[in-house]
N, C-alpha and C positions, 0 to 999 in steps of 0.2 A: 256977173255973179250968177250963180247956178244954183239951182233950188232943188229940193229934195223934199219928199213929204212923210212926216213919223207915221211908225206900222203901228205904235200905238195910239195916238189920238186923231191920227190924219192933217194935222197942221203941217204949213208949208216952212220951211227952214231952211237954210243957207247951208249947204254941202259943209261950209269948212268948219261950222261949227260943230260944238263935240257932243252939247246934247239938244234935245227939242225945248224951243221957247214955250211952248205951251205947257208941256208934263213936265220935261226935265227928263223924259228916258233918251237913253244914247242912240245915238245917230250912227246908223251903219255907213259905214263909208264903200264908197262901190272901186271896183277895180280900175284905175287909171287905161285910158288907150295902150300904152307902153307894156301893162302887165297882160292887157288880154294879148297882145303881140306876141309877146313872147310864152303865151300859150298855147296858140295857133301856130308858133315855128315849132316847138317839142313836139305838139300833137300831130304832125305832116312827118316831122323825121321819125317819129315811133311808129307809122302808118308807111312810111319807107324801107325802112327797118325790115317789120316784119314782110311786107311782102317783096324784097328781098332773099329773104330767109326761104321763103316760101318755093320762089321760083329756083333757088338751090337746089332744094331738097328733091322737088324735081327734075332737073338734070341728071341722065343717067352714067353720063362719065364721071360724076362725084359720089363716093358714098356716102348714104347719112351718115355718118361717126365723124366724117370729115377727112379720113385717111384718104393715102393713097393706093391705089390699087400694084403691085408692082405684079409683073407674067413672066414666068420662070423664060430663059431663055432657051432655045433646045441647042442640042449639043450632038455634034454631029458623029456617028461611030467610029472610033478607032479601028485605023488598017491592021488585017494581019498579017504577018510576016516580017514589019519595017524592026 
């Protein structure tokens, strides 16, 4: 059993209950292991993500806009006389 203590009176209470034994103000419930998980995997792939992005935008074979760059071909003189 897992105990938690009220911000308003200081009394000690059982996590699963919904309000404090002593006042009766509601008991916050704290975030499960599973949900801070999966707040630590979002927070690393947004942290990914952008640097990512970052080290793109850097690269000077890509433009920022994301286009590609295309370079005219040259074309070589036409003979005279043929």
């Amino acid at each position: 059993m897992s105990r938690t203590i009220c911000e308003h009176c200081g009394t000690q209470a059982d996590t699963k209950a919904g309000k404090c034994p002593g006042c009766g103000n509601p008991l916050r419930s704290s975030m499960s292991g599973t949900a801070k998980a999966v707040i630590a995997i979002v927070a690393v792939l947004l942290i990914a993500g952008g640097a990512i992005m970052v080290v793109m935008e850097d690269d000077p074979e890509t433009p920022s806009n994301g286009t590609t760059v295309v370079e005219p071909v040259p074309t070589l003189p036409e003979k005279e006389g043929d």
